[in-house]
C-alpha positions, -999 to 999 in steps of 0.1 A, spaced: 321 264 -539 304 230 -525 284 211 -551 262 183 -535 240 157 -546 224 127 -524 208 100 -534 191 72 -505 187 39 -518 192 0 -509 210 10 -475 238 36 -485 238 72 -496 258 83 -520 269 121 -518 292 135 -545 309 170 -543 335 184 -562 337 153 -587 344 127 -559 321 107 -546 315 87 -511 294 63 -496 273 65 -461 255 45 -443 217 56 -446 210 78 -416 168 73 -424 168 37 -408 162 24 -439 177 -12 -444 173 -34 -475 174 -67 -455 141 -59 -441 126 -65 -480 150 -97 -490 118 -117 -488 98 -121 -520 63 -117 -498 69 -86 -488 68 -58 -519 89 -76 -544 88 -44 -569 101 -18 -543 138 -30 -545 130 -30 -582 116 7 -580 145 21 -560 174 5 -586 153 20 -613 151 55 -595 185 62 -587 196 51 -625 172 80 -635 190 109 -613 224 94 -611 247 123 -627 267 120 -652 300 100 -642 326 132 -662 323 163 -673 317 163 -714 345 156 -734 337 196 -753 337 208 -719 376 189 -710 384 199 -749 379 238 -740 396 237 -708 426 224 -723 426 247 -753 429 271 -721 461 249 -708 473 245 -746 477 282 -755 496 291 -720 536 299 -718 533 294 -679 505 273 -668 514 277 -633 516 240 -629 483 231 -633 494 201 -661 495 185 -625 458 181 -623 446 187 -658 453 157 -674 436 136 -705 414 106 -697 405 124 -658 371 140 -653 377 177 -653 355 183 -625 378 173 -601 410 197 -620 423 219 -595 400 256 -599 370 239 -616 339 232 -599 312 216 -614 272 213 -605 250 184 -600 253 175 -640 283 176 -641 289 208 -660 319 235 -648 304 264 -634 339 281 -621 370 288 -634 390 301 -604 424 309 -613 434 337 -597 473 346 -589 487 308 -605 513 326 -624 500 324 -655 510 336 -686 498 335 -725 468 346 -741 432 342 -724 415 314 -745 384 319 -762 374 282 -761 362 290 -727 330 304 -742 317 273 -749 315 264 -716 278 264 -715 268 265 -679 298 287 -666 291 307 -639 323 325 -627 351 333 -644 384 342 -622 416 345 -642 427 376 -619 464 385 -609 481 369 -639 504 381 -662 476 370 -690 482 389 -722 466 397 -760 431 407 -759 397 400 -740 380 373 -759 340 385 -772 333 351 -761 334 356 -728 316 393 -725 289 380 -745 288 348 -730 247 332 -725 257 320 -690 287 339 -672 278 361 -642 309 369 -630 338 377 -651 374 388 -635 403 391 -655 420 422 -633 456 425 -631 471 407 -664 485 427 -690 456 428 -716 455 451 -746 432 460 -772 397 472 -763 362 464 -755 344 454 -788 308 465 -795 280 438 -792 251 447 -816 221 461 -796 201 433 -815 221 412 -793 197 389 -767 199 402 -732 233 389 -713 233 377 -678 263 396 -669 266 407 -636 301 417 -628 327 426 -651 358 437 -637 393 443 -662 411 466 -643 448 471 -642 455 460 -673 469 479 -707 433 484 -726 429 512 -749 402 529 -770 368 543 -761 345 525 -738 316 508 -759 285 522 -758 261 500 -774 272 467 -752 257 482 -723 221 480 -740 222 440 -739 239 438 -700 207 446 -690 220 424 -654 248 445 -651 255 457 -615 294 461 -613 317 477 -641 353 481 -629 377 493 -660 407 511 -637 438 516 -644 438 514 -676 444 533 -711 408 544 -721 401 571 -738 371 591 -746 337 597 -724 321 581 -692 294 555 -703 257 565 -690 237 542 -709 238 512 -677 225 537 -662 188 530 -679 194 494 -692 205 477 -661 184 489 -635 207 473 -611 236 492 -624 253 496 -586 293 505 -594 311 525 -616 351 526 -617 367 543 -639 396 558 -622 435 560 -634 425 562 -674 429 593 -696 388 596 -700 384 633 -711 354 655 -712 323 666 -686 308 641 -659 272 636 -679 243 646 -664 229 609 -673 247 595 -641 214 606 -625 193 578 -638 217 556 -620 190 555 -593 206 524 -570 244 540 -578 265 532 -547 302 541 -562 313 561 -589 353 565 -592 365 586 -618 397 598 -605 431 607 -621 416 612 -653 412 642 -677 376 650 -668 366 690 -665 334 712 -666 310 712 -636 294 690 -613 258 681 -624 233 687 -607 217 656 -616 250 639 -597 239 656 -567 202 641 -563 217 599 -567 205 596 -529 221 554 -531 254 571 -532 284 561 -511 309 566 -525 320 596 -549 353 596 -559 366 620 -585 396 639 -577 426 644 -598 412 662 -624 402 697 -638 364 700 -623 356 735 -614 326 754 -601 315 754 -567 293 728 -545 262 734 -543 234 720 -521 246 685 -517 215 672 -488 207 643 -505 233 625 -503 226 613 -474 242 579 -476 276 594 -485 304 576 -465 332 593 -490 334 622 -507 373 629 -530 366 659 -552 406 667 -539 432 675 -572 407 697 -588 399 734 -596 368 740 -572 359 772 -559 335 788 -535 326 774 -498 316 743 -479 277 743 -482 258 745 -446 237 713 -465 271 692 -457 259 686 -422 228 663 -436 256 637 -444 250 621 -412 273 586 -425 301 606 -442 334 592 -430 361 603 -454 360 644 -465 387 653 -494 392 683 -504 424 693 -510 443 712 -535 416 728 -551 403 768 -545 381 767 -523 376 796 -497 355 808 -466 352 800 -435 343 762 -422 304 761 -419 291 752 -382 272 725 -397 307 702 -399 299 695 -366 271 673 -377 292 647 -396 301 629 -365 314 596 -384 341 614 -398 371 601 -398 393 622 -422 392 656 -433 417 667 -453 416 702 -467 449 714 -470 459 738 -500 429 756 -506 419 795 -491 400 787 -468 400 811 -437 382 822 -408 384 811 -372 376 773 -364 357 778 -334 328 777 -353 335 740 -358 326 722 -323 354 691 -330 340 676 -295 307 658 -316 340 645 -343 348 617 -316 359 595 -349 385 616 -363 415 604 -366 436 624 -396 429 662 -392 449 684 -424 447 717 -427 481 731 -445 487 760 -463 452 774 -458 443 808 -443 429 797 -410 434 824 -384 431 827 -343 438 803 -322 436 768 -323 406 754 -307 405 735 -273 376 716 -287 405 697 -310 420 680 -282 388 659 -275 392 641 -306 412 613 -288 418 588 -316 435 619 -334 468 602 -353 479 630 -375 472 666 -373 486 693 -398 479 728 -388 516 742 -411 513 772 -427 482 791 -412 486 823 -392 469 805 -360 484 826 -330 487 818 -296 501 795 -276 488 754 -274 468 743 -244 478 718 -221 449 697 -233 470 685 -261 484 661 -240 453 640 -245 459 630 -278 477 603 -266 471 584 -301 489 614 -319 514 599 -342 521 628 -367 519 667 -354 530 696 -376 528 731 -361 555 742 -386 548 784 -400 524 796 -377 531 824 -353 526 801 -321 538 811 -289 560 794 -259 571 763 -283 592 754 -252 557 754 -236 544 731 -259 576 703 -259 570 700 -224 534 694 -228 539 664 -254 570 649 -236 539 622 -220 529 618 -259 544 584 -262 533 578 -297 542 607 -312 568 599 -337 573 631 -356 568 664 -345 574 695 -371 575 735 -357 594 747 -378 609 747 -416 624 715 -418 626 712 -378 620 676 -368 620 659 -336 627 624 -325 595 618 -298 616 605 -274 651 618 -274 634 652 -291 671 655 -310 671 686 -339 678 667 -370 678 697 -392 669 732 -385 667 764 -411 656 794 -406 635 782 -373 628 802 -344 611 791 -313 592 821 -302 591 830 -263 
């Protein structure tokens, strides 16, 4: 980030950024020779000398400011050579990573990926007017200072990807409001239960990422009704345990919640179902169960992962009101019945996986045509039945396409030649007929790379050589 300060005076400006400084000609047409004679205002010159010595900046950062930087430096095995740039009697606003405003007074700490390794310094909590904190993609160990998350002044604080343990301490809820806006420690070794009465004093709070970690214990609802800005919610890869509370609902402006591969069960609320600011819900991986119920209101869903779980029941009809959904996962759960009609409707899908489940039926009912966006179509190890639609081949950006282990019957039409994007097709334990047929048709599929119809039956796409065939029969 650019800090800039100008000052017009005598005939050159002055502009300092970044702790350097250099001077310009004035670009107002202002020169001081025009005034060297006493007649003409002898007290402006005066007036000018005496106005830039009242804004001039500071010429350093302080000297506490320097001292807590290098407690930082100090307390680091690998400092990823920045002893380089931090040095003793320099003004730390020119270090390399720091930036500094107008008064001279570090607002970032940008140290992402330098390599660094040692314990995260609580001396940086006294850096009074710091902004952003970025110590991300380190191998930064011990614990996250209480200095930092309960800083007065930092907005942004990333410490993802180190190798922290310990956990997230309390902060009293007679604690002043913090300014905290981000707070993002994932992918590190933390442990414990996720604090519940430091989300009462982030009443800024929009972003909250604690992934891949060790937490144990609940999801948190109460940003939910202190920061009314509360935005983003990641939680997945922990071992959280327990239902999905019902107090998500009040997370009115929620755009992503991302519990996934955790050890979350009971059902979906209800109340999860009417956060209409949702975009992303992402939760599979676990043991939810129950069905899905009327989901219309999300209507700004782009991606819904409920895949890895133990759902039951149908696809509602009210999917088809999710006019921006892009990504549909629902795999390896129990879900049954036929695909609604309403599917149709999605047409920014892109992926929709659904394989292991019951689901059965005919897919005609599903007019793929209006899917122009699809591009990953799964369906293995379902109950599907019939024949495989012609209104599949008019999804032309088609890449991968898994129709394995159905009882679709009949033989392919020659309109699968226009998937000329097809990378992946696997026809493997159906009862399809005239597979010879069907070799011919994709021998113009340039981009096909693997091609399953049987049990282990691959083919090379262009050579189309058996690598390894049991128990396969082409049927004629």
């Amino acid at each position: 980030m650019l800090s800039e300060w100008t000052v017009s005076g005598n005939c050159q400006t002055k502009i300092f950024r970044m702790g350097s400084s250099t001077t310009t000609p004035c670009s107002n047409g202002f020169s001081y020779s025009r005034y060297t004679k006493k007649s003409h205002m002898p007290s402006l010159g005066l007036a000018l000398v005496l106005l830039v010595s009242l804004v001039s900046p500071t010429s350093s950062c302080t000297e506490q400011e320097k001292s807590s930087l290098l407690q930082l430096l100090a307390g680091l095995s690998q400092d990823g050579d920045l002893t380089t740039s931090w040095r003793h009697g320099t003004d730390c606003c020119t270090w390399e990573g720091i930036t500094c405003n107008q008064d001279r007074k570090v607002t970032d700490v940008s140290l992402a990926s330098r390599g660094l390794e040692g314990p995260i310094s609580p001396f940086l909590g006294n850096l009074t007017g710091l902004l952003r904190l970025n110590l991300s993609r380190n191998l930064l160990s011990g614990g996250l200072p209480l200095e930092l998350v309960s800083s007065s002044s930092i907005l942004v604080l990333d410490i993802s990807f180190n190798r922290l343990t310990g956990g997230l301490s309390e902060l009293p809820s007679s604690t002043p409001a913090r300014p905290l806006q981000v707070l993002n420690i994932s992918s590190n070794l933390l442990t414990g239960i996720l604090p519940s009465t430091t989300w009462e004093v982030m009443k800024s709070l929009v972003v909250f990422n604690a992934s891949s970690n060790r937490f144990t214990g609940q999801i948190p609802t109460t940003p939910c009704v202190s920061a009314p800005s509360f935005a983003v919610l990641e939680l997945s890869f922990n071992q959280l345990s327990g239902n999905i509370p019902s107090g998500l609902g009040n997370c009115s402006v929620l755009k992503l919640l991302g519990a996934g591969y955790n050890k979350l069960s009971g059902t979906l609320p209800d109340e999860l179902f009417k956060v209409t600011s949702l975009e992303h819900l992402s939760l599979p991986n676990n043991w939810l169960e129950g069905a899905l119920d009327d989901i219309s209101k999300l209507i700004n869903l782009v991606t819904l992962d409920l895949g890895g779980n133990e759902l039951s029941g149908n696809i509602p009809e009210s999917i088809g009101g999710l006019k921006r959904l892009e990504e549909l996962h629902l795999e390896h759960n129990s879900m049954s019945g036929e695909l609604p009609a309403a599917l149709s409707n999605c047409t920014n899908l892109v992926t929709i996986d659904l394989k292991a489940n019951q689901f059965s039926g005919e897919l005609t009912k599903v007019n793929f045509v209006s899917l122009s966006n699809l591009k990953k179509l799964d369906l293995l190890s379902n109950n599907f039945t019939g024949t495989v639609p012609e209104s599949i081949y008019s999804c032309s950006k088609l890449t991968a396409l898994r129709l394995s282990y159905n009882p679709f019957h009949g033989q392919l039409s020659e309109k699968i030649g226009n998937l000329k994007s097809l990378l992946f097709l696997s026809l493997a334990n159906n009862s399809l007929t005239n597979i010879t047929r069907t070799l011919q048709m994709l021998s113009s599929s340039r981009s096909l790379t693997t091609l399953y119809i049987g049990c282990n039956f691959l083919i090379g796409y262009q050579s189309y050589r058996i690598w390894r065939c049991y128990f396969c029969k082409a049927i004629n």
